[in-house]
VMD Tcl script that draws the C-alpha trace (Angstrom):
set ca {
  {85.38 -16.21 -24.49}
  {87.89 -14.77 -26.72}
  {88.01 -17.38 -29.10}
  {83.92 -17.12 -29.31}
  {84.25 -13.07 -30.12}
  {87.04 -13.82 -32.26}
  {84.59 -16.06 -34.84}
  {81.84 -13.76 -34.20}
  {83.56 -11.03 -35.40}
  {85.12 -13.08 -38.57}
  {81.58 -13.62 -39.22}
  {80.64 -9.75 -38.85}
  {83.61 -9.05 -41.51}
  {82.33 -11.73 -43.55}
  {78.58 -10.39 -43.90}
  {79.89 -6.97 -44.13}
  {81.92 -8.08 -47.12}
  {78.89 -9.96 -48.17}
  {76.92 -6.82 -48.13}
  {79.69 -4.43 -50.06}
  {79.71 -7.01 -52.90}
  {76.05 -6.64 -52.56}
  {76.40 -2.69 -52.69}
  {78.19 -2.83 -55.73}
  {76.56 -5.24 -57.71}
  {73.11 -3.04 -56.87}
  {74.73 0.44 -57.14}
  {76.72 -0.53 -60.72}
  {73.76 -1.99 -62.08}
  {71.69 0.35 -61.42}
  {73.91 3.08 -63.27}
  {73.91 0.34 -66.10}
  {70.38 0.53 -66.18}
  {69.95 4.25 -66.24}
  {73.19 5.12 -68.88}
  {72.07 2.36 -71.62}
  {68.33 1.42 -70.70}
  {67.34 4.96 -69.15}
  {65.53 2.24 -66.61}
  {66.59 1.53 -62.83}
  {65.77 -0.87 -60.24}
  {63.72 1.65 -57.38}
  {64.86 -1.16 -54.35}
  {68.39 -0.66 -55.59}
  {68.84 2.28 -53.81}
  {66.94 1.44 -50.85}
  {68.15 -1.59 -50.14}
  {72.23 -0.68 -50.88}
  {71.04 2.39 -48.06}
  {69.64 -0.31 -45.80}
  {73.43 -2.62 -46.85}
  {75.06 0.33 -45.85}
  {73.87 1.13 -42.47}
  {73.91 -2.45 -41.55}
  {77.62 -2.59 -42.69}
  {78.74 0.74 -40.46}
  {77.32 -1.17 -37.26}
  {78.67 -4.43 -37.87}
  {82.03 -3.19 -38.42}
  {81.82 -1.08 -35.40}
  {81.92 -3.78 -33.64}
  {84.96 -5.59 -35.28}
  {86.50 -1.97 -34.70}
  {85.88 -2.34 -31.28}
  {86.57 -5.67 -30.13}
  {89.95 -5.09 -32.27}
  {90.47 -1.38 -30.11}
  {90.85 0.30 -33.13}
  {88.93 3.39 -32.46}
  {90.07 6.84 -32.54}
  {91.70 8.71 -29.31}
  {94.70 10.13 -27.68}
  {97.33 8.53 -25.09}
  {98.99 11.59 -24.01}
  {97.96 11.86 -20.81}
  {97.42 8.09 -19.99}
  {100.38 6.89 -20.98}
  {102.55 9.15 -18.39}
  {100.32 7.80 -15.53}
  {101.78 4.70 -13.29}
  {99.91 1.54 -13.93}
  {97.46 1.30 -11.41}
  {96.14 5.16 -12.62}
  {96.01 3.71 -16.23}
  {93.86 0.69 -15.02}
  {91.65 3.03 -12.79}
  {91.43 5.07 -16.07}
  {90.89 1.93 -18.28}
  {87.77 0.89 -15.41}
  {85.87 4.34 -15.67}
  {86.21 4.27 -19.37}
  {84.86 1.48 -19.88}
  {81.57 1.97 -17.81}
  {81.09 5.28 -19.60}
  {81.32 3.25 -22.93}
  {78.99 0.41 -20.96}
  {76.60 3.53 -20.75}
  {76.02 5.02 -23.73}
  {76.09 1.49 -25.16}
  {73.17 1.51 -22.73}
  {71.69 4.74 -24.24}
  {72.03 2.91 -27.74}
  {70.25 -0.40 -27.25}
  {67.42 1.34 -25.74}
  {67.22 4.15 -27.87}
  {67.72 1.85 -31.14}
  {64.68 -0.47 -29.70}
  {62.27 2.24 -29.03}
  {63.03 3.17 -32.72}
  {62.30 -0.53 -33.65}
  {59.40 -0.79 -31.20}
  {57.79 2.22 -32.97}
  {58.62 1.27 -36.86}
  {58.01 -2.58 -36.32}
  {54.79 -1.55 -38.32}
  {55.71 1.13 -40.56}
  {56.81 -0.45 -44.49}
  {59.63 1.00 -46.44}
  {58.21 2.55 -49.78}
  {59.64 0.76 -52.04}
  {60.43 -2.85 -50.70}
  {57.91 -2.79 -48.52}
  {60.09 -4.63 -45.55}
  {59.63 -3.60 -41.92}
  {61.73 -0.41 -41.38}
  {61.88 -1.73 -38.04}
  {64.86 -3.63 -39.32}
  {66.31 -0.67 -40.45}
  {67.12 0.12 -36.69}
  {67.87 -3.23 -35.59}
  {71.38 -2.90 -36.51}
  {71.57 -0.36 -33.62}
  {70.47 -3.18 -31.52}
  {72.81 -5.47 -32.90}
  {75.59 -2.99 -32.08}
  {74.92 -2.04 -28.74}
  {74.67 -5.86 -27.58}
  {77.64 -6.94 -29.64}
  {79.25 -4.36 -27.77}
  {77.83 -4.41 -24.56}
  {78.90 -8.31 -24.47}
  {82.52 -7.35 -25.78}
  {82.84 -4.51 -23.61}
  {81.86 -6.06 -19.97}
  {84.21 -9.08 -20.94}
  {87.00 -6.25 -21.67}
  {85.81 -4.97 -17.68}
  {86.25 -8.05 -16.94}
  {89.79 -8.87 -17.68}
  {90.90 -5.37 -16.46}
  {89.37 -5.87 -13.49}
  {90.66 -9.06 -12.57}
  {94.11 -8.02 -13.46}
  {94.31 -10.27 -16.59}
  {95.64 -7.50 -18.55}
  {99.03 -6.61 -19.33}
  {100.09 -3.15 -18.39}
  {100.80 -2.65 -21.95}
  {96.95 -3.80 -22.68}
  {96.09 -1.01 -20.26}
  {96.04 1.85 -22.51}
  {92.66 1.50 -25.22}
  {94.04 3.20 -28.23}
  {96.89 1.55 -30.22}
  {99.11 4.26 -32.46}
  {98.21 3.82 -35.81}
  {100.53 2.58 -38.85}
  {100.24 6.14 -40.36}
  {101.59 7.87 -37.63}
  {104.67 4.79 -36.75}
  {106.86 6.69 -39.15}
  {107.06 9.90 -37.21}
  {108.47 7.92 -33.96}
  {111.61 9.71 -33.22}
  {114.33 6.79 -32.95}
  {116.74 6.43 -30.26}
  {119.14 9.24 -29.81}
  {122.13 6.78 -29.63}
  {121.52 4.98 -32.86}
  {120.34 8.57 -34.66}
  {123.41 10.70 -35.93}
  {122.48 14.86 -35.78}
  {121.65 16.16 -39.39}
  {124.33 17.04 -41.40}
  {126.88 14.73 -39.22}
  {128.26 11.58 -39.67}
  {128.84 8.93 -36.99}
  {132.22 10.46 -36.93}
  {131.70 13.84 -36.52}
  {129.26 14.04 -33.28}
}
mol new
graphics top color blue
foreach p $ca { graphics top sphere $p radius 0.5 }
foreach p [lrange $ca 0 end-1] q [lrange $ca 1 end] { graphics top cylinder $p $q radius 0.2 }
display resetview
């Protein structure tokens, strides 16, 4: 299973990156147009709008199958390890949840503008809001399989706490008192 959400999310970076070449290419040329031609391509915009929102969702999901979201460990990381499982458990069926709220919410909106055309392109704007949908089952699949190894105790207890510290904030890790002379001394003069 992990080697089947590792591809799928190569393949999620690789249309994202797909679409951001795609989001230049419209965006510049469109300026282009305007500064030298004083013309402009009217799907341009909608269309690099539509690129945009697609790309957000997709790499929410990379972001999350990688744990890369945002949060705070200061509380979990002082609990034992079966607290920081239990933790792990609950927050992972509230995520399961409002992934919930998202797939249905995101295919009423589909449901209801299946019929309704964008104005320019003229393309279902129910696909608009399928990338909603695509998100919340990407993510439902990625999150019950993450329930599913803390559950079963598959999970280190390193594994057990969701967010990782980032690279920006590695630098401000205090280093070992032993190794770490006071300011203003030298290994001499402690």
């Amino acid at each position: 299973m992990n080697r089947l959400l590792n591809r799928y999310c190569r393949a999620l970076e690789a249309v994202c990156a797909l679409l951001m070449a795609a989001m230049v290419f419209l965006v510049f040329g469109n300026v282009v147009l305007r500064y030298f031609f004083s013309t402009g391509l009217l799907l341009s915009e909608e269309l690099s709008r539509w690129m945009f929102v697609w790309m957000v969702f997709m790499g929410a999901v990379v972001v999350m199958r990688e744990r890369g979201h945002m949060g705070t460990d200061m509380v979990v990381v002082r609990l034992p390890a079966w607290a920081q499982r239990l933790c792990l458990v609950v927050a992972q069926i509230v995520m399961l949840y409002i992934t919930w709220l998202m797939l249905d919410g995101s295919w009423s909106q589909v449901a209801v503008n299946r019929e309704t055309e964008a104005p320019v392109s003229g393309l279902s704007v129910g696909i608009f809001y399928f990338a909603g949908v695509l998100f919340a089952l990407s993510t439902a699949v990625i999150l019950l399989h993450q329930l599913w190894l803390t559950v079963s105790g598959q999970l280190s207890d390193q594994e057990l706490v969701m967010v990782q510290e980032s690279e920006e904030m590695a630098h401000l890790a205090l280093p070992p008192e032993a190794d770490d002379p006071a300011p203003g001394t030298s290994h001499g003069q402690r």
